[in-house]
RODOLUM-189563 format. One record per atom (N, C-alpha, C): residue number from 1; residue in three letters; atom name; x, y, z. Coordinates in Angstrom, 2 decimals, padded with zeros to 5 digits. Atoms other than C-alpha are relative to their C-alpha. Last residue first. Example, Ala and Ser with C-alpha at 12.3 -4.5 7.8 and 13.67 -1.06 7.14 Angstrom:
# residues 2
   resi   resn   name        xx        yy        zz
      2    SER      N   -000.82   -001.19   -000.06
      2    SER     CA    013.67   -001.06    007.14
      2    SER      C   -000.77    001.09    000.73
      1    ALA      N    000.89   -001.19    000.00
      1    ALA     CA    012.30   -004.50    007.80
      1    ALA      C    000.90    001.20    000.00
This chain:
# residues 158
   resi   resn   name        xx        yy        zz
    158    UNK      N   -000.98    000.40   -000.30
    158    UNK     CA   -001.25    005.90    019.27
    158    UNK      C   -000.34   -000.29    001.91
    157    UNK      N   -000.26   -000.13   -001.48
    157    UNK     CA   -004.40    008.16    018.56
    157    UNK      C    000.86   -001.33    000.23
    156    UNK      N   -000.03    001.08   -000.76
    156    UNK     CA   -005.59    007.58    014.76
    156    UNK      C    001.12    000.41    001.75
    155    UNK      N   -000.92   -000.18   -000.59
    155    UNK     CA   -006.42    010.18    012.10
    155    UNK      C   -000.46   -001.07    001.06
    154    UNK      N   -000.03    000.57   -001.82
    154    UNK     CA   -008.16    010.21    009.39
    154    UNK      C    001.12    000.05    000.86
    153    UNK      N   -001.57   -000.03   -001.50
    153    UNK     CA   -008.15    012.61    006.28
    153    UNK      C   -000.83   -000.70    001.19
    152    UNK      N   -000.12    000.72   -001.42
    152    UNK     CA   -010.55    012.01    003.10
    152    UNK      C    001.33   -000.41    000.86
    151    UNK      N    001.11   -001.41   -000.60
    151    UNK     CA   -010.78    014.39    000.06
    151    UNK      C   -000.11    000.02    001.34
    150    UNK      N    000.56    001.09   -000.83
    150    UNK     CA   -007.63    012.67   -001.75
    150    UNK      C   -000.94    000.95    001.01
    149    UNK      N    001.29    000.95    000.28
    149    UNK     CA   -006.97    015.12   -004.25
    149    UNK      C   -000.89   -000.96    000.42
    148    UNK      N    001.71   -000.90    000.25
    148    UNK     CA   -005.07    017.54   -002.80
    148    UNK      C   -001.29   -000.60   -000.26
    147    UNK      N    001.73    000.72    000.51
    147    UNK     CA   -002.65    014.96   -001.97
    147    UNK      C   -001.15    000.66    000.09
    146    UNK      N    000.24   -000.35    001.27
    146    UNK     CA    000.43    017.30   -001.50
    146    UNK      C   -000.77   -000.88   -001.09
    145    UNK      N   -000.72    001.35    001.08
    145    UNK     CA    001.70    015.92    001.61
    145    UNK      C   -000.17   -000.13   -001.66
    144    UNK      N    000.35    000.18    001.17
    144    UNK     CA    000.78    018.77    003.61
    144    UNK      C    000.56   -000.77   -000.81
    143    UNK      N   -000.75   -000.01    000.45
    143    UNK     CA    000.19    018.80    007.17
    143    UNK      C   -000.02    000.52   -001.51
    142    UNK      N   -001.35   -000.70   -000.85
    142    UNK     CA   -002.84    017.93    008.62
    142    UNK      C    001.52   -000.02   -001.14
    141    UNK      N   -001.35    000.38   -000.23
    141    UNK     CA   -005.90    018.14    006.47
    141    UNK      C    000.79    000.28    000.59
    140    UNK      N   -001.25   -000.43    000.60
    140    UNK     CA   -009.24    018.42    007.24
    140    UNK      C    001.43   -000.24   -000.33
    139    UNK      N    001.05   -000.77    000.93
    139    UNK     CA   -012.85    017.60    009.02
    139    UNK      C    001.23    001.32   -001.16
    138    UNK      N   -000.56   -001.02   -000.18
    138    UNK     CA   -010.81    014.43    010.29
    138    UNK      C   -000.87    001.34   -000.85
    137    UNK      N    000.10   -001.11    001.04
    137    UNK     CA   -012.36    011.15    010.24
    137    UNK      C    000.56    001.12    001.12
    136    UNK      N    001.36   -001.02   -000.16
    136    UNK     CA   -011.46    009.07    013.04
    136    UNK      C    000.05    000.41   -001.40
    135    UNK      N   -000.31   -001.30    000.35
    135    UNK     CA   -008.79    005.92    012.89
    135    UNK      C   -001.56    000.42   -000.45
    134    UNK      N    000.27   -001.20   -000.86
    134    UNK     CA   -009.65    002.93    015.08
    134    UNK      C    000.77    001.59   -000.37
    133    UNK      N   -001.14   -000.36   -001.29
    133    UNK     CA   -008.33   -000.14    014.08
    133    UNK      C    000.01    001.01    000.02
    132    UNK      N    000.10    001.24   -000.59
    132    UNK     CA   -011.92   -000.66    012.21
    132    UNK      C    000.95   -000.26    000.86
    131    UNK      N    001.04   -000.86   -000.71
    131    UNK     CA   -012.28    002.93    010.78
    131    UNK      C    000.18   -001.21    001.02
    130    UNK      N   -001.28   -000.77   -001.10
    130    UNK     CA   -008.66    002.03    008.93
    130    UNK      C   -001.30    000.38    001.09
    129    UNK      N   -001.13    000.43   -001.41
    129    UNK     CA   -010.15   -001.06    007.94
    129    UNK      C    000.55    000.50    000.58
    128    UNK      N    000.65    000.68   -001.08
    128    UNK     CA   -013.67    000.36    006.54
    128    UNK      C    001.37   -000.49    000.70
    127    UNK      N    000.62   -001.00   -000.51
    127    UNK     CA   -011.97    002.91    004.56
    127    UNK      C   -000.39   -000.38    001.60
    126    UNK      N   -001.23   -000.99   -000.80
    126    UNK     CA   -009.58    000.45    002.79
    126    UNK      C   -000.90    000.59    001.24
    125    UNK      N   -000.60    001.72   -000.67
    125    UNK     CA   -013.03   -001.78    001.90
    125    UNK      C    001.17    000.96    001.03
    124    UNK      N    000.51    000.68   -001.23
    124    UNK     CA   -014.24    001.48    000.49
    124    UNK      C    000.33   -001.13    001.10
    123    UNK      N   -000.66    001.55   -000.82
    123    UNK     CA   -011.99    003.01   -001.23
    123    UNK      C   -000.93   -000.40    001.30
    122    UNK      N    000.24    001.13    000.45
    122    UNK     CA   -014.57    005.57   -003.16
    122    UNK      C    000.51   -001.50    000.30
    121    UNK      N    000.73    000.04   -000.87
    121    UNK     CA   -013.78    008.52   -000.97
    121    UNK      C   -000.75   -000.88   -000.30
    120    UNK      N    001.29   -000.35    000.89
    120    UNK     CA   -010.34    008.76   -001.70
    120    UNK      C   -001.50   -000.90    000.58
    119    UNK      N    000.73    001.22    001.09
    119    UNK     CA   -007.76    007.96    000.88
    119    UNK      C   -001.45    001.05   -000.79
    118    UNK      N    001.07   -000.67    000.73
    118    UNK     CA   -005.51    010.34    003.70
    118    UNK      C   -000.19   -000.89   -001.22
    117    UNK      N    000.22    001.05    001.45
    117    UNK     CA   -003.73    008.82    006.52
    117    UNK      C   -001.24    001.26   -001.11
    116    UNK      N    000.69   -000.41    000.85
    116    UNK     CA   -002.36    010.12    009.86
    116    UNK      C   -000.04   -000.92   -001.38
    115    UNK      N   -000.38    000.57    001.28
    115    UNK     CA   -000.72    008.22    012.70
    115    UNK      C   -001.33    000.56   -001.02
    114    UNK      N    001.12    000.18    000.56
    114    UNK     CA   -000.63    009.85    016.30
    114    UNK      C    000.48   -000.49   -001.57
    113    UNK      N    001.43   -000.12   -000.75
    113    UNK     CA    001.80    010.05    018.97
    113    UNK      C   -000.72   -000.26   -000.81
    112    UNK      N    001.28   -001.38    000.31
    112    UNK     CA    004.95    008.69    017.32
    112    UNK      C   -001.37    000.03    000.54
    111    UNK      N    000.70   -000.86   -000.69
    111    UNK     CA    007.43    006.85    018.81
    111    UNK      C   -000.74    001.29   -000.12
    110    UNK      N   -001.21   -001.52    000.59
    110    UNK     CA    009.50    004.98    016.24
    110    UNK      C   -000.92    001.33    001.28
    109    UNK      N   -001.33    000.25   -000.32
    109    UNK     CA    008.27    001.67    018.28
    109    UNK      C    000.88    001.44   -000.56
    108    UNK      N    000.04   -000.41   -001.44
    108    UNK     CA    004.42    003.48    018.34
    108    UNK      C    002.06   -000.93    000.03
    107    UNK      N    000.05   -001.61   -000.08
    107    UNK     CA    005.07    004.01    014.27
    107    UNK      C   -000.11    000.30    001.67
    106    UNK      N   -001.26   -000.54   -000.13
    106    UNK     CA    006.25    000.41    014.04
    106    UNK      C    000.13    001.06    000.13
    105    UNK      N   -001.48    000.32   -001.12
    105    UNK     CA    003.44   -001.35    015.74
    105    UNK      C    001.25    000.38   -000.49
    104    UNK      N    000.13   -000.65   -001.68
    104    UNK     CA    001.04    000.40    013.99
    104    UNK      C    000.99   -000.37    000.69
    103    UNK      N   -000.47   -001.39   -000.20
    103    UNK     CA    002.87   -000.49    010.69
    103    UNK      C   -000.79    000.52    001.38
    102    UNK      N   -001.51   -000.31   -000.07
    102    UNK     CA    002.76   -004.15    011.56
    102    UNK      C    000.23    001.67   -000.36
    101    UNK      N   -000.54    000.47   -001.34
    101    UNK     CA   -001.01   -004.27    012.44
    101    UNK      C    001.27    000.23    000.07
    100    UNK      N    000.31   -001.09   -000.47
    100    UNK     CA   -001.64   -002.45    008.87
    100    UNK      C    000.04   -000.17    001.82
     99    UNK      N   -000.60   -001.06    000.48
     99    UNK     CA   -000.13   -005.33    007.20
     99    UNK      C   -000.03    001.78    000.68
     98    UNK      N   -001.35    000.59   -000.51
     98    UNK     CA   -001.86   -008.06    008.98
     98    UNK      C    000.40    001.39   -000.08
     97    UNK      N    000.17    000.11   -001.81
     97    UNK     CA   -005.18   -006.00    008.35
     97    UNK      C    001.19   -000.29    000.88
     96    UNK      N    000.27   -001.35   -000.50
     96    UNK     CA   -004.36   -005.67    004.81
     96    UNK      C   -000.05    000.46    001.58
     95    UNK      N   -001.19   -000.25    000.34
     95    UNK     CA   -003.30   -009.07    004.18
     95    UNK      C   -000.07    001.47    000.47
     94    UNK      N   -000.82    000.24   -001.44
     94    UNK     CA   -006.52   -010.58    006.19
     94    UNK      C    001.45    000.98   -000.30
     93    UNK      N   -000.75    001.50   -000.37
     93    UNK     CA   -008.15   -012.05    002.63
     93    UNK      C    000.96    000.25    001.40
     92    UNK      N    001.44    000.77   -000.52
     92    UNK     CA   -010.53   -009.00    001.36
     92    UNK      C    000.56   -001.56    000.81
     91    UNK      N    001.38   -000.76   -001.39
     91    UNK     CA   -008.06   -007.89   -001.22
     91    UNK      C   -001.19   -000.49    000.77
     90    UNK      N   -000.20    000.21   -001.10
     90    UNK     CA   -005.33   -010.05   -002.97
     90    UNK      C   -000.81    000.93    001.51
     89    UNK      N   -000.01    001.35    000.11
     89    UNK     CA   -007.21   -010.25   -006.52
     89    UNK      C    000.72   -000.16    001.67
     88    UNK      N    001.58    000.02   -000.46
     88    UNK     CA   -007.56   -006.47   -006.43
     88    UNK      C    000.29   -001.49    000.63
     87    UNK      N   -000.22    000.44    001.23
     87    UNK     CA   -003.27   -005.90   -005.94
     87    UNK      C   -001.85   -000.66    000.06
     86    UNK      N   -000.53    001.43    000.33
     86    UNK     CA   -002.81   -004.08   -002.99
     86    UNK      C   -000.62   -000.27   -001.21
     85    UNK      N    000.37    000.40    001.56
     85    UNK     CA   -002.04   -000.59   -002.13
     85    UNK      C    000.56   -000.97   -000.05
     84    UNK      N    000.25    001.22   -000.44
     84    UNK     CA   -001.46    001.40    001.64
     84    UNK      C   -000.71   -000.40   -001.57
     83    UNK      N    000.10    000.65    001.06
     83    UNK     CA    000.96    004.43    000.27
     83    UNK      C   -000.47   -001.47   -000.17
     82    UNK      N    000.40   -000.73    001.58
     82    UNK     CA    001.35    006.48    003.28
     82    UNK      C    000.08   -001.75   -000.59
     81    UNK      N   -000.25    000.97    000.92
     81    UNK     CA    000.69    005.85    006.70
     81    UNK      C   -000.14    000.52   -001.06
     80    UNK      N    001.06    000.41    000.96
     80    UNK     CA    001.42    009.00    007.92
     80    UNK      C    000.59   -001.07   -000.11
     79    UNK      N   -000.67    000.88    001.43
     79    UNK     CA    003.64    009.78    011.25
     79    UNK      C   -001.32    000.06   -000.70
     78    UNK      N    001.22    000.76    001.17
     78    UNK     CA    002.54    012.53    013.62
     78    UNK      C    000.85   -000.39   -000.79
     77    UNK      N   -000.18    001.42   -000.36
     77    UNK     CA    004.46    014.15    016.60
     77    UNK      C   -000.72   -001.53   -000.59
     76    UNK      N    000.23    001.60   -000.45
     76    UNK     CA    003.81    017.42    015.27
     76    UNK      C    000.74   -001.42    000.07
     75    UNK      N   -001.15   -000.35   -001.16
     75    UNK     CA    005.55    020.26    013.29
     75    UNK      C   -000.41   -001.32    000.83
     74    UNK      N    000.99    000.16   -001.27
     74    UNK     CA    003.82    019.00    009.89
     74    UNK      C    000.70    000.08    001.42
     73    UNK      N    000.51   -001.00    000.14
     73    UNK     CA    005.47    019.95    006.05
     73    UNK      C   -001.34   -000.11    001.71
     72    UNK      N   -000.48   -001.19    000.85
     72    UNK     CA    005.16    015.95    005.91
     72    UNK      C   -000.18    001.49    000.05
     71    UNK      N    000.94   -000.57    001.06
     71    UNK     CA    003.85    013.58    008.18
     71    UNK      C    000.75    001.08   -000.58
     70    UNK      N    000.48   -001.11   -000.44
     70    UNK     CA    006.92    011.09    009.38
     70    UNK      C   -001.14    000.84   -000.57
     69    UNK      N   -001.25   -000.63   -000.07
     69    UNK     CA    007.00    008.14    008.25
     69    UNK      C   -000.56    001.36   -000.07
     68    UNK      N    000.05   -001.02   -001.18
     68    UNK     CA    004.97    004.69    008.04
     68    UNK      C    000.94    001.14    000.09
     67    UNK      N   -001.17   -000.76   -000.68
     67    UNK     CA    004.80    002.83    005.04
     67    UNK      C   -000.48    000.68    000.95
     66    UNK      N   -000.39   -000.89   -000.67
     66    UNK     CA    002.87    000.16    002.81
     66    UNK      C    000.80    000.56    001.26
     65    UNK      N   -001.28   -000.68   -001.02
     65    UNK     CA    002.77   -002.64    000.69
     65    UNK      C   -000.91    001.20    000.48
     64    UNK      N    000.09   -000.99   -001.10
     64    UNK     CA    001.18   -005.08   -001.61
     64    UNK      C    000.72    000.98    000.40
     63    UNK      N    001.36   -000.13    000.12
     63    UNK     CA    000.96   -008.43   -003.90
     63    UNK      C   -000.57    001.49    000.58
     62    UNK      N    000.43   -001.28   -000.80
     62    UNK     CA    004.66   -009.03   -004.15
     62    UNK      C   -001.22    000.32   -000.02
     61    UNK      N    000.70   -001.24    001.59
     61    UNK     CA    004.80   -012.51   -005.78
     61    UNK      C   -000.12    001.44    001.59
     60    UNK      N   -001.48   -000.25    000.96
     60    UNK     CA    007.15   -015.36   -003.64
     60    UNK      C   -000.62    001.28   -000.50
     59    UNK      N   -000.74    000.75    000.55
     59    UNK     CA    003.91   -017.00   -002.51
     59    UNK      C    001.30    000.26   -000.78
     58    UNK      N    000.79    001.57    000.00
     58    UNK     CA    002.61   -014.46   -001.32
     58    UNK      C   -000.05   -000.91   -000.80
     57    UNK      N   -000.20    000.95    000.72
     57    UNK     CA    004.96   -011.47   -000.36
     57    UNK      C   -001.11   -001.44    000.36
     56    UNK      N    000.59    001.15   -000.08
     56    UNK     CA    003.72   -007.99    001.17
     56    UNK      C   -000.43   -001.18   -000.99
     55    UNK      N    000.24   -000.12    000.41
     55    UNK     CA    006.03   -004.66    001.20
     55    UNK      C   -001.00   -002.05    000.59
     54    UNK      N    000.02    001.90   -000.24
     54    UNK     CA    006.55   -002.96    004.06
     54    UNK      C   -000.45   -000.34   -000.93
     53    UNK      N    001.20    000.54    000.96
     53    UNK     CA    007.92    000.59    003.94
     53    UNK      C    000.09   -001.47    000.05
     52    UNK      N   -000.41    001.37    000.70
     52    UNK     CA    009.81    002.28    006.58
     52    UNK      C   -001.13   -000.22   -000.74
     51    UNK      N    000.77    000.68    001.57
     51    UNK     CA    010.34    005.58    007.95
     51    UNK      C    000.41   -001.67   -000.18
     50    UNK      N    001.62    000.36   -000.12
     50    UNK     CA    011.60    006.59    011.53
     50    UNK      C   -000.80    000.01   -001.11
     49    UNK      N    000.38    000.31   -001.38
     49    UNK     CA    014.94    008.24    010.23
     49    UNK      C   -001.57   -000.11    000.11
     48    UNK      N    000.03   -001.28   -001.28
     48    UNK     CA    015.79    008.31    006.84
     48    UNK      C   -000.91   -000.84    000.67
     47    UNK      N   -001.68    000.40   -001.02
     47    UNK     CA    016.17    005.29    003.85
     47    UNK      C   -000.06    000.99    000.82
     46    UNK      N    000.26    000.42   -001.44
     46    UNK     CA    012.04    005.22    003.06
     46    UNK      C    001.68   -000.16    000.85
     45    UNK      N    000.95   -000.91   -000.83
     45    UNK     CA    012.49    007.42   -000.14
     45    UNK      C   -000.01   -000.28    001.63
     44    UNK      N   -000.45   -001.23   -000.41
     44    UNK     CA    015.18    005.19   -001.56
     44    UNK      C   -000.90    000.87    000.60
     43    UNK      N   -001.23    000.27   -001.35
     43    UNK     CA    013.00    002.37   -001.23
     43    UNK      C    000.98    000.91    000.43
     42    UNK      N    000.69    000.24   -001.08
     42    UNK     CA    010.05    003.74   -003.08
     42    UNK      C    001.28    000.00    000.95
     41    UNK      N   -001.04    000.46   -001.07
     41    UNK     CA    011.84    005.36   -005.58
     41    UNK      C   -000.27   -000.10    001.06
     40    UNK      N   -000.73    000.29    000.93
     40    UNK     CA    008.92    006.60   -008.26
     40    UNK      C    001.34   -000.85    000.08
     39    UNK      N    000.57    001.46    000.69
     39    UNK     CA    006.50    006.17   -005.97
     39    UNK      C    000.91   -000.05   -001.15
     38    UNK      N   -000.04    001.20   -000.95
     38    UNK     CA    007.99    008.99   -003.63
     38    UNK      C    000.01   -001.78   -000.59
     37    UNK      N   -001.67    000.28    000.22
     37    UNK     CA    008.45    011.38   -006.56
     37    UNK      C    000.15   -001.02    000.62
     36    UNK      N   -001.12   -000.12   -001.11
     36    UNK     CA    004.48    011.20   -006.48
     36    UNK      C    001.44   -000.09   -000.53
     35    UNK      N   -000.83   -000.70    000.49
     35    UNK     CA    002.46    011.26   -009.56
     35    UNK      C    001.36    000.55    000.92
     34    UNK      N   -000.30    000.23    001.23
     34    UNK     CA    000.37    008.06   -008.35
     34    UNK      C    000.92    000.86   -000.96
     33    UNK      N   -001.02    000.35   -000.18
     33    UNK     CA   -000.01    009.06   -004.67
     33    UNK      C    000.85   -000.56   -001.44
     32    UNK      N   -000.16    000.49   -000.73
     32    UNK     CA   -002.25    011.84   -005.34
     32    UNK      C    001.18   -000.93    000.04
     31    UNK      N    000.61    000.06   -001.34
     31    UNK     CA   -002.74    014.97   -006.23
     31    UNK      C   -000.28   -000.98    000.32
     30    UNK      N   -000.87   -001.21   -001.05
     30    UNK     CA   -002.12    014.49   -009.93
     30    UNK      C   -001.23    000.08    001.36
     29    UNK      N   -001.70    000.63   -000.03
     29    UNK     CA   -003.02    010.80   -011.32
     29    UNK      C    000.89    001.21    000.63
     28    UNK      N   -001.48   -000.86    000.85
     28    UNK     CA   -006.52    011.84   -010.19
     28    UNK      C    001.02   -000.70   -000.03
     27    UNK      N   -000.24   -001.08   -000.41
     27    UNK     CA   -008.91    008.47   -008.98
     27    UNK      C    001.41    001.60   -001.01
     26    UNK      N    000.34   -001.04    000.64
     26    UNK     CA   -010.94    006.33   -010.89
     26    UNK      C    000.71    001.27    001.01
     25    UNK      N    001.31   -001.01   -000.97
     25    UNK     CA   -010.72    004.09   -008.13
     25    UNK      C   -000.31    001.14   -000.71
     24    UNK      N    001.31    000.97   -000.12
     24    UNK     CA   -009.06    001.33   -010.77
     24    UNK      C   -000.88    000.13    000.65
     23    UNK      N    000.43   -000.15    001.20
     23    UNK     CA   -006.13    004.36   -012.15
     23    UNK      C   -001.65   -001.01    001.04
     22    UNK      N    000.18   -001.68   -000.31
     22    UNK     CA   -005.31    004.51   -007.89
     22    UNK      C   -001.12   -000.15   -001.48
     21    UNK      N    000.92   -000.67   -000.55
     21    UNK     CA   -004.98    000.87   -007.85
     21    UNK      C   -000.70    001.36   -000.08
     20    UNK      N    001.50    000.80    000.74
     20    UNK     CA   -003.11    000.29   -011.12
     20    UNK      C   -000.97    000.49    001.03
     19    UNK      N    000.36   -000.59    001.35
     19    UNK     CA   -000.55    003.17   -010.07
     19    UNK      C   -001.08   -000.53   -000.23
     18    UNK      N    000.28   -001.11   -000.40
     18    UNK     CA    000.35    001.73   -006.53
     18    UNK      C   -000.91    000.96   -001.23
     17    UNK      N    001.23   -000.27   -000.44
     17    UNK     CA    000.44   -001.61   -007.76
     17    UNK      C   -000.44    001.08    000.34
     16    UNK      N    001.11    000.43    001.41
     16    UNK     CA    002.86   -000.41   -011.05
     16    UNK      C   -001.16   -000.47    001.18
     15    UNK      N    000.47   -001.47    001.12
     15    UNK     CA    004.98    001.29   -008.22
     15    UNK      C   -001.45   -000.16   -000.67
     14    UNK      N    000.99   -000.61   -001.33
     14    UNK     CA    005.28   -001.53   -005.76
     14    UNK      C   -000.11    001.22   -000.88
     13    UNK      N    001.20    000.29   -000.74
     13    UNK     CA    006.52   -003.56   -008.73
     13    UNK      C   -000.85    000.73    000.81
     12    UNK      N    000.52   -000.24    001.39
     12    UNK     CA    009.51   -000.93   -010.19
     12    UNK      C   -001.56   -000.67   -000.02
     11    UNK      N    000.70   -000.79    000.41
     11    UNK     CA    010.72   -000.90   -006.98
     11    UNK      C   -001.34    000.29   -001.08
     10    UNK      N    001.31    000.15    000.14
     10    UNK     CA    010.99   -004.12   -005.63
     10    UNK      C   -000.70    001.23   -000.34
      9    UNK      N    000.40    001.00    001.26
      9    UNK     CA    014.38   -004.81   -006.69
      9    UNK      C   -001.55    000.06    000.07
      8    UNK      N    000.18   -000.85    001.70
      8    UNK     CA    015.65   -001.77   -004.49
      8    UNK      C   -000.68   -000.60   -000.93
      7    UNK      N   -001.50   -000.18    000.23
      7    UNK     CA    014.56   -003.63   -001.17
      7    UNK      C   -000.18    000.88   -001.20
      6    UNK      N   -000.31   -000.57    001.67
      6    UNK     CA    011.12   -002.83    000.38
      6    UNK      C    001.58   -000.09   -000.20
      5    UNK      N   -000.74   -001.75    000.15
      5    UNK     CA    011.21   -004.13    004.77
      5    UNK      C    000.21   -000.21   -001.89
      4    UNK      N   -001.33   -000.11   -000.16
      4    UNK     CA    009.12   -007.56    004.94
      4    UNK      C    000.30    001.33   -000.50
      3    UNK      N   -000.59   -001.47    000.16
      3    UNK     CA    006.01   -009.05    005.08
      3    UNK      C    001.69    000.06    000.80
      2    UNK      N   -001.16   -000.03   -000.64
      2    UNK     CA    005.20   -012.90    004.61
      2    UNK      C    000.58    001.84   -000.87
      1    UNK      N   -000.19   -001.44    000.09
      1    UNK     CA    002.15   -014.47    003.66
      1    UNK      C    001.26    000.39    000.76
């Protein structure tokens, strides 16, 4: 396994997982990360300050990714992880966990106090790993990132 910063060539990939997941939770294609501008130009999106996106190679194949960066429309000292999506066949194997170890450790190196996230209420597995490095439920949203649809906000203490 082997993460690494999104180049341009991996757009068009980290898209189509981002898309299949979302379509395979039965979730909206509006209000959430699937009609995004973001997902349309991952890597361009993550070129500004204190953002990055990681994407996650195995055996050569992209299988993954996500980002850390600022929360959106939010005065705070809050990054989101946004756009945590892997491929089914690589779920349940550590990649997630790795993966979500390296964006903690880049949102306390960009120095943010807290790290938000918002998921549908059917990701279970997801659900359980962000409850597992220690993000709360939230009885709302911070900011606005314009995932109406996602019902579930956590939040995590840095």
């Amino acid at each position: 396994m082997k993460i690494r910063q999104i180049l341009p060539s991996d757009n068009a990939i980290i898209k189509e997982i981002i898309q299949a997941a979302i379509m395979e939770h039965g979730a909206p294609k509006i209000g959430t990360a699937y009609s995004d501008s973001a997902t349309q130009a991952m890597y361009e999106n993550y070129q500004k300050a204190r953002a990055v996106y990681y994407v996650v190679e195995v055996d050569g194949a992209i299988i993954g990714g996500a980002g850390v960066a600022q929360l959106d429309n939010y005065e705070g000292n809050v990054c989101e992880l946004q756009k945590m999506y892997f491929r089914p066949e690589a779920r349940g194997k550590g990649y997630g966990k790795a993966l979500m170890e390296q964006c903690l450790k880049t949102a306390t190196a960009f120095k943010f106090k807290d790290v938000y996230l918002e998921t549908m209420g059917n990701m279970l597995s997801a659900r359980a790993l962000y409850k597992h490095v220690g993000f709360e439920l939230l009885d709302g949203p911070l900011g606005n990132t314009g995932h109406f649809s996602c019902p579930i906000q956590m939040l995590k203490k840095l």
